[in-house]
N, CA, C and O atoms as a DFTB+ gen file, in Angstrom:
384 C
 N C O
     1  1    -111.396      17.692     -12.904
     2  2    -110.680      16.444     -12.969
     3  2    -111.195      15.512     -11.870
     4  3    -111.484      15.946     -10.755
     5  1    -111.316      14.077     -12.244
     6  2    -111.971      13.416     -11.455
     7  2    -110.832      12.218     -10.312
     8  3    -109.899      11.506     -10.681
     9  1    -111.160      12.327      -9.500
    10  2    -109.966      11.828      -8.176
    11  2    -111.062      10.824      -7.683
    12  3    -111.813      11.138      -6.759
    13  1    -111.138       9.701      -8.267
    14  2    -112.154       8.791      -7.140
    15  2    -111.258       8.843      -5.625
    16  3    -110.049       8.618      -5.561
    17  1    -112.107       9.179      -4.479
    18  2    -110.745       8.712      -2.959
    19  2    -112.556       8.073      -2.053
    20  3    -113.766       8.064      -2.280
    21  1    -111.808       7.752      -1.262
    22  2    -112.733       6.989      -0.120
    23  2    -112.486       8.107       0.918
    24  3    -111.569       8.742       0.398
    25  1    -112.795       8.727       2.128
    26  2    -112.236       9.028       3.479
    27  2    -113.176       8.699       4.269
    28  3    -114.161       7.989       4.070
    29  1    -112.666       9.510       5.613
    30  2    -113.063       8.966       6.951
    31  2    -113.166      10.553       7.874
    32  3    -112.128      11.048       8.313
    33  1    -114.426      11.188       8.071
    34  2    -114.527      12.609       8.754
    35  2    -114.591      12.246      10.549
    36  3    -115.345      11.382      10.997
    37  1    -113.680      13.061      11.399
    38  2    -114.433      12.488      12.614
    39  2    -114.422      14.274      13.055
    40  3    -113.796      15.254      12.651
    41  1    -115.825      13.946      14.436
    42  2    -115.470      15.342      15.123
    43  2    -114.683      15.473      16.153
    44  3    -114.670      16.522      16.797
    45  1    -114.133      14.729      16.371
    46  2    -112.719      14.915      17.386
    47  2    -112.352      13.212      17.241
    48  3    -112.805      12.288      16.567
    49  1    -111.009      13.402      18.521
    50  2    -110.330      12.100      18.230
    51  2    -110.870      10.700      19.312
    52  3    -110.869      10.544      20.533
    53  1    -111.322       9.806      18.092
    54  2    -112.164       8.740      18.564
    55  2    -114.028       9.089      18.814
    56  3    -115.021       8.588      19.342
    57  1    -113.835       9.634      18.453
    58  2    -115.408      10.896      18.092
    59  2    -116.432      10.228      17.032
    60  3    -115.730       9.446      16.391
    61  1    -117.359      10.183      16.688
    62  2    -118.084      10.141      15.776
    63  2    -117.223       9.829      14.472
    64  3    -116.078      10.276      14.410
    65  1    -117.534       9.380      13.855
    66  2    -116.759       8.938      12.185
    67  2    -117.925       8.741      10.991
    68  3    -118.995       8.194      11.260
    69  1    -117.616       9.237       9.659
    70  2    -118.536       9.061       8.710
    71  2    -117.639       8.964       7.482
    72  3    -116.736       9.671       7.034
    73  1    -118.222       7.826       7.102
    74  2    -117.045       7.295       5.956
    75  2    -117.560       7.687       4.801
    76  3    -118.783       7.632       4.929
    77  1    -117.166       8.196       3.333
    78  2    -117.782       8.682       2.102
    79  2    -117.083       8.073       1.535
    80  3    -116.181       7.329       1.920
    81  1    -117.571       8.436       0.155
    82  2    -116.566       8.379      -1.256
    83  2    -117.000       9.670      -2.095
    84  3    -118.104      10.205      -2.189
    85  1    -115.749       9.997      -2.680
    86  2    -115.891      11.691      -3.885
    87  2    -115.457      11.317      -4.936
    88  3    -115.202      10.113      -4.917
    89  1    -115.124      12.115      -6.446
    90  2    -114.871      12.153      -6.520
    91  2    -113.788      13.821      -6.699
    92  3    -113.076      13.969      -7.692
    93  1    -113.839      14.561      -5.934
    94  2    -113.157      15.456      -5.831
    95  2    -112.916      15.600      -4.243
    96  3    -113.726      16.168      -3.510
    97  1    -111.641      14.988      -3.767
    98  2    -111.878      15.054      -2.539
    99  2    -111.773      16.435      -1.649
   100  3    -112.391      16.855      -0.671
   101  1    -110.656      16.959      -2.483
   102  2    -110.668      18.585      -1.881
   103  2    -112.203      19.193      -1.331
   104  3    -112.631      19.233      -0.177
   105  1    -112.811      19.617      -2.537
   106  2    -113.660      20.160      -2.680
   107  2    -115.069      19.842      -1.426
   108  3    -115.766      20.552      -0.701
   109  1    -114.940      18.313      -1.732
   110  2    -116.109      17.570      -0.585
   111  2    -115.503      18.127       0.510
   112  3    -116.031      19.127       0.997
   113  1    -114.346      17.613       1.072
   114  2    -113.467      17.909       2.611
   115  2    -114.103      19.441       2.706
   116  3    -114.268      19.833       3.861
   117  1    -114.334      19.998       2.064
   118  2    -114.303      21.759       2.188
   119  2    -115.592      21.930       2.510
   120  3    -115.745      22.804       3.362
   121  1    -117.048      21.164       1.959
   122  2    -118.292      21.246       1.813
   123  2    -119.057      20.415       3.357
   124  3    -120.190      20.505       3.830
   125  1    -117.784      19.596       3.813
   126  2    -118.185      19.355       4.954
   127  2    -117.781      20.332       6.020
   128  3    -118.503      20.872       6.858
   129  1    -116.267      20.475       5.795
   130  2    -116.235      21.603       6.979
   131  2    -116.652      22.896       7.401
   132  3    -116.407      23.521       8.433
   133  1    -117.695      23.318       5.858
   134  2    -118.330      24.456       6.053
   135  2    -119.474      24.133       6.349
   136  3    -120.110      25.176       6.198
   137  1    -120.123      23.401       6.660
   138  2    -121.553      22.636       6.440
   139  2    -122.207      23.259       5.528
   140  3    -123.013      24.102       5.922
   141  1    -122.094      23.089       4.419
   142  2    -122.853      24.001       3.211
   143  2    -124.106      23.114       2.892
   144  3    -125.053      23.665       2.330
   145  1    -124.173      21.979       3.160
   146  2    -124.739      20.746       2.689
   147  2    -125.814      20.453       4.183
   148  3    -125.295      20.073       5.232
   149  1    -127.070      20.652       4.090
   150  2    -127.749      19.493       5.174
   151  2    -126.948      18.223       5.515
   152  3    -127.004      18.031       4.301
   153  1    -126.305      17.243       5.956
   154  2    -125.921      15.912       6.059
   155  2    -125.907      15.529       7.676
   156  3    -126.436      16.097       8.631
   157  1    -125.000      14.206       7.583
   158  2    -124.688      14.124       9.111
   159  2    -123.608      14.447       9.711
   160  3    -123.377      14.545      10.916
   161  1    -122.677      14.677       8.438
   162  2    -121.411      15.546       9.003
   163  2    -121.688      17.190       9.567
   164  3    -120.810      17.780      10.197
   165  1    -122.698      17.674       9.326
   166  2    -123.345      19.183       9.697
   167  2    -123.644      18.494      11.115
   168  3    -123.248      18.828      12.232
   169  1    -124.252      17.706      10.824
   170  2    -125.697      17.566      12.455
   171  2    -124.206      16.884      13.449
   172  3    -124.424      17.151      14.631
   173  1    -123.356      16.412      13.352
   174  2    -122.673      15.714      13.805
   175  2    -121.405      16.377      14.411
   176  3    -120.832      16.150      15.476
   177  1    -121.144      17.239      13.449
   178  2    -119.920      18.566      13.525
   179  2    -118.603      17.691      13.313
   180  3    -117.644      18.009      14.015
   181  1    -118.432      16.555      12.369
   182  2    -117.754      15.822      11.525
   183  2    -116.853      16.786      10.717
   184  3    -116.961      16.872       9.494
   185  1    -115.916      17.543      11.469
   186  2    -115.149      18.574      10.021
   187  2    -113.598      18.561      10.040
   188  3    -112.797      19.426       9.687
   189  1    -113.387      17.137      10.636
   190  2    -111.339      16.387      10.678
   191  2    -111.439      15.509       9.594
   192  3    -111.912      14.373       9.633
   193  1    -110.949      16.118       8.578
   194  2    -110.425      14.694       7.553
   195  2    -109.307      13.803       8.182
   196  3    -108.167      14.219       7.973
   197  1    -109.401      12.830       8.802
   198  2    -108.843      11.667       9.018
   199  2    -107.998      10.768       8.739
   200  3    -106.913      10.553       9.279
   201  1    -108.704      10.010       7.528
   202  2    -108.175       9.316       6.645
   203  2    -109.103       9.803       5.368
   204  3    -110.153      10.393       5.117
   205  1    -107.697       8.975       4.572
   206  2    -108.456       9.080       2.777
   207  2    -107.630       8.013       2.693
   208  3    -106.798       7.512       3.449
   209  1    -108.333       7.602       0.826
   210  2    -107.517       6.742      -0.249
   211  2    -107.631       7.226      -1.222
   212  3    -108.677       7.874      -1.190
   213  1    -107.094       7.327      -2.263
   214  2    -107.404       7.474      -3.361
   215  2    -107.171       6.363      -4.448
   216  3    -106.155       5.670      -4.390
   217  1    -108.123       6.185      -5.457
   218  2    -108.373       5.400      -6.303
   219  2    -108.674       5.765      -7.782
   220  3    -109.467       6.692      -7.948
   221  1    -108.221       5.245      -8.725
   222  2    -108.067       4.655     -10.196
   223  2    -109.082       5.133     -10.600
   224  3    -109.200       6.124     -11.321
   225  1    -109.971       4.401     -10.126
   226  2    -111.945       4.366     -10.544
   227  2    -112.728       4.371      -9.585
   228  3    -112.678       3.907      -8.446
   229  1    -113.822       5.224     -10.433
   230  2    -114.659       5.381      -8.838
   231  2    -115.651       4.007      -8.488
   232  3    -116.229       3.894      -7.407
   233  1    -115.748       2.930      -9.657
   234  2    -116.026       1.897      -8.747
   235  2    -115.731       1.368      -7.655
   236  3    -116.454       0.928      -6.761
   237  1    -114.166       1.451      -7.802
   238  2    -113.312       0.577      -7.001
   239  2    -113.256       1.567      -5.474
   240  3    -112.993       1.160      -4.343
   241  1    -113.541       2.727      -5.840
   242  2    -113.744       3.349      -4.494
   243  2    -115.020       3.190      -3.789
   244  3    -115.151       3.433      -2.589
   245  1    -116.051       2.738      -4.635
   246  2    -117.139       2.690      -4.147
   247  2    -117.154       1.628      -3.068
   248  3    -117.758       1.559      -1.997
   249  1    -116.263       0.782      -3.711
   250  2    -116.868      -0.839      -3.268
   251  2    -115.570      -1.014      -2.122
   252  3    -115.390      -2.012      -1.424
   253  1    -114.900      -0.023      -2.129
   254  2    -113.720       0.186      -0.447
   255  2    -114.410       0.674       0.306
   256  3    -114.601       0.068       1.360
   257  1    -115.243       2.306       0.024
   258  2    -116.565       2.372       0.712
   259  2    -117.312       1.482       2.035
   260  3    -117.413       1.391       3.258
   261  1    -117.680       0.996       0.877
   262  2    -118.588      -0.168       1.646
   263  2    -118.472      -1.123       2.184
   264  3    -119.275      -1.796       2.830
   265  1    -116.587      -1.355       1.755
   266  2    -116.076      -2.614       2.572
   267  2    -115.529      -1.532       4.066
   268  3    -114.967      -2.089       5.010
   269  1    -115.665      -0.717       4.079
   270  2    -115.019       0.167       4.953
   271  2    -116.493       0.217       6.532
   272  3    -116.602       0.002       7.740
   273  1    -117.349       0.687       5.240
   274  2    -118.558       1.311       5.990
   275  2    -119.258      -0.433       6.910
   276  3    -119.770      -0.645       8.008
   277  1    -119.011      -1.036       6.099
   278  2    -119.786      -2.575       6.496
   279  2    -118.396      -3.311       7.885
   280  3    -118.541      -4.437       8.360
   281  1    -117.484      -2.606       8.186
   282  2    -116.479      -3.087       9.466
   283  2    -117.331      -2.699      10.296
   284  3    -118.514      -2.376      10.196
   285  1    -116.417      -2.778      11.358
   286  2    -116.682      -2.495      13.125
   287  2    -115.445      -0.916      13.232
   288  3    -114.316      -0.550      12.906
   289  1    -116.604      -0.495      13.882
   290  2    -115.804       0.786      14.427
   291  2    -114.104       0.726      14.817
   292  3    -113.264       1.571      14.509
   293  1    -113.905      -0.442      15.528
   294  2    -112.326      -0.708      15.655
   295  2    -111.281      -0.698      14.093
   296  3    -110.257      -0.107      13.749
   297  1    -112.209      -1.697      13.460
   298  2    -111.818      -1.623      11.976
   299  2    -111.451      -0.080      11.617
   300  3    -110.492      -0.094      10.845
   301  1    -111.797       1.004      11.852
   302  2    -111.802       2.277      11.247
   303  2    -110.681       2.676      11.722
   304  3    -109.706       3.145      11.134
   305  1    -111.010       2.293      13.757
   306  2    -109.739       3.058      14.117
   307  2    -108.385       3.083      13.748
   308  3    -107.566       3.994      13.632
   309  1    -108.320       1.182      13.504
   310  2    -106.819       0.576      13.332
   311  2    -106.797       1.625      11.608
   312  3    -105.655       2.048      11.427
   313  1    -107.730       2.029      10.516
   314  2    -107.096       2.056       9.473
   315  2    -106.743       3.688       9.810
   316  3    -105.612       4.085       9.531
   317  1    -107.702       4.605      10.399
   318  2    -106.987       5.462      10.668
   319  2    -105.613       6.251      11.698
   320  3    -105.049       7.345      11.693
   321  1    -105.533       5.209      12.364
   322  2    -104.251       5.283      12.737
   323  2    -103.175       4.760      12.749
   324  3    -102.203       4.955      13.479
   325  1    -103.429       3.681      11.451
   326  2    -102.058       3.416      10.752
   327  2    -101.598       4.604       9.882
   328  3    -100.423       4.841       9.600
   329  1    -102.668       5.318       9.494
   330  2    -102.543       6.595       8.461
   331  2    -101.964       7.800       9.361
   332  3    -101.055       8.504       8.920
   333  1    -102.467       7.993      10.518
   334  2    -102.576       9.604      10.726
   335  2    -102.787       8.631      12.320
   336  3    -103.787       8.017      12.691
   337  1    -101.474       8.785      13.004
   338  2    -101.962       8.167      14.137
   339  2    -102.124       9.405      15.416
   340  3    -101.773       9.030      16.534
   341  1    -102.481      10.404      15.325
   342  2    -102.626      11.490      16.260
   343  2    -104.262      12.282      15.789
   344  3    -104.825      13.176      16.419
   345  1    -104.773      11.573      14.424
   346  2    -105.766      12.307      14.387
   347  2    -105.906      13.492      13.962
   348  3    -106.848      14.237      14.233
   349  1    -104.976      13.736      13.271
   350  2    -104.593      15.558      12.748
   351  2    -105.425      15.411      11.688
   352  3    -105.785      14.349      11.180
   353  1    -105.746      16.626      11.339
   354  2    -106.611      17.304      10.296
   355  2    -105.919      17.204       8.652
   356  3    -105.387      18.229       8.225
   357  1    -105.940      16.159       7.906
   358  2    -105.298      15.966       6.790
   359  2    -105.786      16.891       5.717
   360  3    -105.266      16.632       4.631
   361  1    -106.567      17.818       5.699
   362  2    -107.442      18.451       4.748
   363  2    -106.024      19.857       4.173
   364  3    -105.866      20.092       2.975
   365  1    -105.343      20.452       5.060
   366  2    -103.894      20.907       4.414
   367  2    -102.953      19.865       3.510
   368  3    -102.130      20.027       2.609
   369  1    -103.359      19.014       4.030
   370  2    -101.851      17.982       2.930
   371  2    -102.582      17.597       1.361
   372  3    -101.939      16.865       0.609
   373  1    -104.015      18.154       0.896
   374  2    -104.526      17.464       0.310
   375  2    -103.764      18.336      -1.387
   376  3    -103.630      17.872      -2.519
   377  1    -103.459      19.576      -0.865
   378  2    -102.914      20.981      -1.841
   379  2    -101.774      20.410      -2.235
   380  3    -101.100      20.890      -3.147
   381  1    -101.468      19.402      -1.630
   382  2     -99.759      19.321      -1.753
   383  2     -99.498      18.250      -2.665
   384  3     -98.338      17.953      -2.953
């Protein structure tokens, strides 16, 4: 089943950040925190889901993406800590 979502991986709090889009977000969240994948979340040690969104279509996630990825680092912070303002590991709430 297809879940277009946007998120936001960091390796600790205020740490490095790498913004994606899935459409299975479980599954990705899982492929980063195992580093199963060469990427920059491996080289980076990117394995806190942060923030997410989820979306309708995966256009429309694409193009949050990139309105996401094309901010300023502050931009990220304010969206992830209107979400998750301590930085906790959202990758348990995703089952629920």
């Amino acid at each position: 089943m297809r879940e277009p979502a946007v998120y936001i991986m960091a390796n600790r709090r205020n740490g490095t950040l790498y913004v994606g889009v899935t459409s299975n977000l479980a599954q990705r969240v899982w492929q980063h925190r195992e580093a199963v994948l060469p990427s920059f979340t491996k080289r980076y040690g990117c394995k806190t889901l942060v923030w997410y969104e989820r979306h309708e279509r995966m256009d429309e996630a694409i193009a949050r993406e990139k309105q996401i990825k094309g901010g300023s680092r502050t931009k990220k912070r304010v969206l992830i800590e209107a979400m998750n303002q301590g930085w906790r590991d959202l990758y348990e709430e995703l089952s629920l």
